[in-house]
C-alpha positions in Angstrom: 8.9 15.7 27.4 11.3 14.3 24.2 9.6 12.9 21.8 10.3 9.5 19.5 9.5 8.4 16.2 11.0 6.6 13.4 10.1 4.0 10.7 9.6 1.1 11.3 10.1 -1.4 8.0 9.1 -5.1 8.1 10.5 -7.4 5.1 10.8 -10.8 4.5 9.9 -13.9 2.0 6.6 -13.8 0.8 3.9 -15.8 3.2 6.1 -15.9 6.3 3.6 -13.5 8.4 4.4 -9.9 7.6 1.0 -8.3 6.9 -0.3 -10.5 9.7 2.5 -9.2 11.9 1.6 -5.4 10.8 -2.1 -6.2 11.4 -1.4 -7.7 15.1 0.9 -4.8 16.0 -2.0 -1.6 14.7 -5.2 -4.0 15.8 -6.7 -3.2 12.4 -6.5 -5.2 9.2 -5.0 -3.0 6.7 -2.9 -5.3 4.6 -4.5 -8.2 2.9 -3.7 -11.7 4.4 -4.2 -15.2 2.2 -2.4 -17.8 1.7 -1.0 -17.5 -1.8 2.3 -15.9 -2.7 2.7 -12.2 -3.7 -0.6 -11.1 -1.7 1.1 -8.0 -0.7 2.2 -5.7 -4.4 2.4 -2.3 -2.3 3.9 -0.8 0.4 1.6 0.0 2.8 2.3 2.5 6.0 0.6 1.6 9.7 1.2 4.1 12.1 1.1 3.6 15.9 0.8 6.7 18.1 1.1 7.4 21.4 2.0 10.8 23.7 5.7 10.6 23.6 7.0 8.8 20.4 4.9 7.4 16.7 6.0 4.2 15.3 5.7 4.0 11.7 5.2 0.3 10.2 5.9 -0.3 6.7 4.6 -3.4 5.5 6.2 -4.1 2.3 5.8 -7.4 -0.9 7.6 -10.5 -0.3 11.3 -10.5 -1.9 11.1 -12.5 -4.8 13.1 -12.5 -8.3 11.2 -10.4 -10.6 9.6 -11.5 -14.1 7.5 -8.3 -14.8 7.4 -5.1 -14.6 5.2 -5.1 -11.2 7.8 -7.6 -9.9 10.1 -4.6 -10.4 8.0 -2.4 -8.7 7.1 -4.4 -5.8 11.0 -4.9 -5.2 11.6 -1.1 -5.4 9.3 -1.0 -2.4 11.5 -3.3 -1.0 14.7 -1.5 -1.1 13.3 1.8 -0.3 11.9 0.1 2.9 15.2 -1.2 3.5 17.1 2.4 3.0 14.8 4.7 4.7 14.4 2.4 8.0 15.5 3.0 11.5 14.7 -0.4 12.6 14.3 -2.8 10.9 12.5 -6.2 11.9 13.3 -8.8 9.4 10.8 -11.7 9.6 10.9 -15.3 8.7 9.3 -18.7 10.0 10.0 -21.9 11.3 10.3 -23.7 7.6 11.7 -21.6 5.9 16.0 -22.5 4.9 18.6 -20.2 6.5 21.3 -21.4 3.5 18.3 -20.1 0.9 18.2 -16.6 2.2 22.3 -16.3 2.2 22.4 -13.0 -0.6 19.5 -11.4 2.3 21.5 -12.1 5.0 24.9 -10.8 3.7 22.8 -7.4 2.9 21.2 -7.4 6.1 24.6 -7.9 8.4 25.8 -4.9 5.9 23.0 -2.3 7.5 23.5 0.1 10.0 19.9 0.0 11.3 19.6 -2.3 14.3 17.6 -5.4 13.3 14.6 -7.1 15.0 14.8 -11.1 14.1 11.2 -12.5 13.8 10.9 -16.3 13.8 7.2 -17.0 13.1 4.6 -19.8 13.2 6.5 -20.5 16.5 3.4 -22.6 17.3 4.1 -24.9 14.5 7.6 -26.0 16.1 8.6 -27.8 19.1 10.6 -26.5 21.8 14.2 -28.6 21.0 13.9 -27.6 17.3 12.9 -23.6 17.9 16.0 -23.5 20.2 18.1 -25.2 17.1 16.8 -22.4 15.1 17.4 -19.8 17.4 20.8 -20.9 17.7 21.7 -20.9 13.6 20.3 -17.4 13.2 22.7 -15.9 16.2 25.2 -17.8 14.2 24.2 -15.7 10.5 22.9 -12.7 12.1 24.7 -11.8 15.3 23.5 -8.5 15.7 20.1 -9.2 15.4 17.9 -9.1 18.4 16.0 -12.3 17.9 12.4 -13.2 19.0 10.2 -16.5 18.2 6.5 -15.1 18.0 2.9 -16.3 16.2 1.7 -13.5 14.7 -1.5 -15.4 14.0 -2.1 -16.0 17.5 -0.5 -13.0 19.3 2.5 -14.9 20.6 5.2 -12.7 21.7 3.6 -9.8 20.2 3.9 -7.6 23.5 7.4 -7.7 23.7 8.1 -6.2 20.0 7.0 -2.7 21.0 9.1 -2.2 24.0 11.8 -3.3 22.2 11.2 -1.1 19.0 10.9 1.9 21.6 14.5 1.3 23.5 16.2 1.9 20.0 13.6 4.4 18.3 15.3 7.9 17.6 14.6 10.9 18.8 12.6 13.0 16.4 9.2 15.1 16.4 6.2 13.2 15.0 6.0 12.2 10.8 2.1 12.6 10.5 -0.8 13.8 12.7 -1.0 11.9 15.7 -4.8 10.9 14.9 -3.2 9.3 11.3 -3.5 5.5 11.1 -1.8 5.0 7.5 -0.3 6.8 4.7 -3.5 5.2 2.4 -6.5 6.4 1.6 -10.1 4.9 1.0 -9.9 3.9 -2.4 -7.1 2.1 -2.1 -8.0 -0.3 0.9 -11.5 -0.7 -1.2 -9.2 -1.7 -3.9 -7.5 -3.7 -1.6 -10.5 -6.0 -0.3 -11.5 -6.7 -4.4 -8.1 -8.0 -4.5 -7.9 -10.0 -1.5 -11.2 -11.8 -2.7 -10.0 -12.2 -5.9 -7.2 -14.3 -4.6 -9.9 -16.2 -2.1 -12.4 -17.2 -5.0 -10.2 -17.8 -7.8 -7.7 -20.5 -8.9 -4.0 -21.1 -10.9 -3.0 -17.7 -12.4 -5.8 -15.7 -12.3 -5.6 -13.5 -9.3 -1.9 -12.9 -10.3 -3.2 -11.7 -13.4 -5.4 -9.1 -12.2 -5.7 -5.7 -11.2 -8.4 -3.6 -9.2 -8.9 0.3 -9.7 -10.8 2.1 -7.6 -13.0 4.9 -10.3 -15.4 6.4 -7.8 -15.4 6.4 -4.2 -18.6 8.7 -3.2 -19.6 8.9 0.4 -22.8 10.1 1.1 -24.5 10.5 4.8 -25.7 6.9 4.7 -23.9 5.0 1.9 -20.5 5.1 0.3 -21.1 4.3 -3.5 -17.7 2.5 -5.1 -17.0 1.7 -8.4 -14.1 -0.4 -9.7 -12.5 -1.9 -12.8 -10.8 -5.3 -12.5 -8.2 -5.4 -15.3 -7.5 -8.9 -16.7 -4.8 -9.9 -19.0 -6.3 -11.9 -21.5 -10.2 -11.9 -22.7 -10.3 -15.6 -21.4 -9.1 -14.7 -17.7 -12.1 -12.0 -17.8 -14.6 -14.7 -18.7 -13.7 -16.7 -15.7 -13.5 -13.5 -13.9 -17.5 -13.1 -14.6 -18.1 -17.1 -14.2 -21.4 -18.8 -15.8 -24.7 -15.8 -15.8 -21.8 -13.3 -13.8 -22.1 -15.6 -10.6 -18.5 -15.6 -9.9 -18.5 -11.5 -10.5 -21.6 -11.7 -8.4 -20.1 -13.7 -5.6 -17.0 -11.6 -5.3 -19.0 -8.6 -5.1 -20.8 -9.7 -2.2 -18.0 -10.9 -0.6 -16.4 -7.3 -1.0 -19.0 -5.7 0.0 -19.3 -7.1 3.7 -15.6 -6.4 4.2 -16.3 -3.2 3.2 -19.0 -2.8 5.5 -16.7 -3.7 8.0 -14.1 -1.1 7.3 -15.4 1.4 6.7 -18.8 1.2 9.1 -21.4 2.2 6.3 -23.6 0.4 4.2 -21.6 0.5 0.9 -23.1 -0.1 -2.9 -20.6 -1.7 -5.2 -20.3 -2.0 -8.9 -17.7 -3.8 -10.3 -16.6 -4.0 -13.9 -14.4 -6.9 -15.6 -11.8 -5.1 -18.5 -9.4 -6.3 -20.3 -5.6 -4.3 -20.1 -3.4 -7.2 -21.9 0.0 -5.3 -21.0 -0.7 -3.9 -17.4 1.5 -6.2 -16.0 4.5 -5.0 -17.6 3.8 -1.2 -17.4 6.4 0.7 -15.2 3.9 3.1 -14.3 5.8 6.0 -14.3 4.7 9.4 -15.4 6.0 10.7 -18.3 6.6 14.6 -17.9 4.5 17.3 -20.0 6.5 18.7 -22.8 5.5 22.0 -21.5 4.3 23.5 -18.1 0.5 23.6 -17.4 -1.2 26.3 -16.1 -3.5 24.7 -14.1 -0.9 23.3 -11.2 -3.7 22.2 -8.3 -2.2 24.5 -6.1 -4.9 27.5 -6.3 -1.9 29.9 -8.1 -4.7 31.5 -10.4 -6.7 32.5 -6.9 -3.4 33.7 -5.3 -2.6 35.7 -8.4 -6.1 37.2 -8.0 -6.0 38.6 -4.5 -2.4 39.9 -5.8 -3.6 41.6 -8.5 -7.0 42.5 -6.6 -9.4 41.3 -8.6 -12.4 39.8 -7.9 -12.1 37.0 -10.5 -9.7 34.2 -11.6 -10.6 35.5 -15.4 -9.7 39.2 -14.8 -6.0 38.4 -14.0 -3.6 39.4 -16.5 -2.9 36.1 -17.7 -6.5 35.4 -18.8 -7.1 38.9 -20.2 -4.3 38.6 -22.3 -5.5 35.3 -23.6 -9.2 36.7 -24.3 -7.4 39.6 -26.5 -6.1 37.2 -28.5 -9.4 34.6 -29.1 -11.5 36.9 -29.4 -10.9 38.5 -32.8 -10.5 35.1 -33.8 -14.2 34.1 -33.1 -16.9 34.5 -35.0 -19.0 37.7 -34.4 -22.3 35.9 -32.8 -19.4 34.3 -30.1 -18.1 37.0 -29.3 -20.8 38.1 -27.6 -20.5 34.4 -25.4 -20.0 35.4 -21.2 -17.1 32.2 -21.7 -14.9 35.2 -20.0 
């Protein structure tokens, strides 16, 4: 039996239904959903699997004109969405402008990867001004399949798959068949924090904030999470903490239940309020050592072990020729030290 797979990349203006979309295609919440703009920074990876072909969703930030550094970022998901894709469903909704979106469109009409049209919050509209819009869009987009859903409400939301599948390449699966998404754990924790953030605070203070995940720990019983909210500015962390730490407090058990949820544990959380004044305009890049390390992560002093048959990692050559030359440099009562 042949097998199909291919990416799968959704893109669109920010708040016109793309992590909802995502969400109602897997039947799990793993993107963030609120109302305010730029919910979604990263691009995040659903994957739907079944015997003879994987669909893999990307659900990537709302195009917008960048002003920072993580604006920059969250476009370069954007792009590399749009590059790697073999279909490509482009959605927007019933309000948004057509002549507002004219550099997308000209870009889009340029791709070779055949386009899914999504016209959202279909049941927002009336019939005679859905067909209006329908029309317009065959008019900018003429290769685009289009479809009028609610992604809110499941509207339509049967017929994208079949779709997807007729034009779906043929190619062995990307990931393990039992894979839901290309994320792990500390980053949907991370996630949640955020999406609260943006539910309990006001004006620019959830766009000024950061969550990192320091310690995931799962025990039998409990997973124990620790995370750092970064803040801009000192006075964006006192609101952060609120009057006696209830707004800290209040976000925390907010978190906490959603977490619960996920992940199907009881989960302890401890959250800590930091000030990074410049995180928003870090590229976040990793700058190169000046010279190799030894220690690579990939085991190469236990393979060079077994090579060399030895029975430990400090008997290899390397580390034998490094003790001949600390040793005579330590003093006489070290030397004596087992730190070989």
């Amino acid at each position: 039996m042949s097998h199909k797979a291919g990416f799968v990349n959704i893109i669109g203006s920010p708040n016109v239904g793309k992590s909802t979309l995502m969400n109602q295609i897997l039947g799990e919440k793993l993107s963030i959903i609120t109302s305010k703009k730029q919910t979604t920074r990263h691009r995040i990876m659903g994957i739907v699997n079944e015997e003879n072909y994987q669909m893999v969703f990307s659900d990537t930030p709302g195009i917008i004109d960048p002003a920072y550094k993580l604006h920059e970022s969250m476009m370069q998901y954007v792009d590399e969405a749009i590059k790697d894709a073999d279909i490509i469903l482009f959605v927007t909704d019933i309000y948004e402008k057509i002549e507002s979106l004219k550099d997308r469109i000209d870009r889009i009409n340029q791709l070779s990867a055949p386009v899914i049209l999504l016209i959202n919050k279909i049941d927002q509209s009336d019939q005679q001004a859905l067909e209006k819009l329908v029309d317009s869009w065959k008019d900018n987009i003429p290769k685009a399949q289009i479809l009028p859903i609610s992604a809110l409400h499941g509207l339509s939301i049967d017929f994208i798959l079949p779709k997807i599948l007729e034009w779906l390449p043929d190619h062995p699966p990307y990931f393990e068949k039992d894979q839901l998404t290309n994320r792990n754990m500390r980053f949907f924790m991370a996630e949640i924090i955020r999406e609260k953030i943006l539910l309990l605070y006001q004006k620019e203070v959830p766009y000024s904030c950061e969550v990192v995940v320091e310690e995931y720990k799962e025990d039998t019983d409990i997973i124990k999470i620790r995370a750092n909210i970064m803040a801009s500015r000192k006075s964006q962390k006192s609101i952060l903490i609120g009057h006696q730490g209830n707004k800290v407090k209040q976000l925390g058990i907010d978190s906490r239940k959603d977490m619960e949820e996920f992940v199907g544990k009881k989960v302890h959380l401890d959250l800590f309020v930091k000030v990074d004044e410049g995180w928003r305009d870090k590229s976040g890049k990793l700058t190169p050592l000046p010279k190799p390390c030894v220690d690579t992560g990939m085991g190469l002093e236990r393979i060079a072990a077994v090579l060399q048959k030895v029975h430990d990692n400090y008997d290899t050559d390397l580390f034998q020729t490094l003790k001949a030359h600390i040793m005579p440099h330590l003093p006489q009562s070290e030397q004596q030290l087992p730190i070989f």
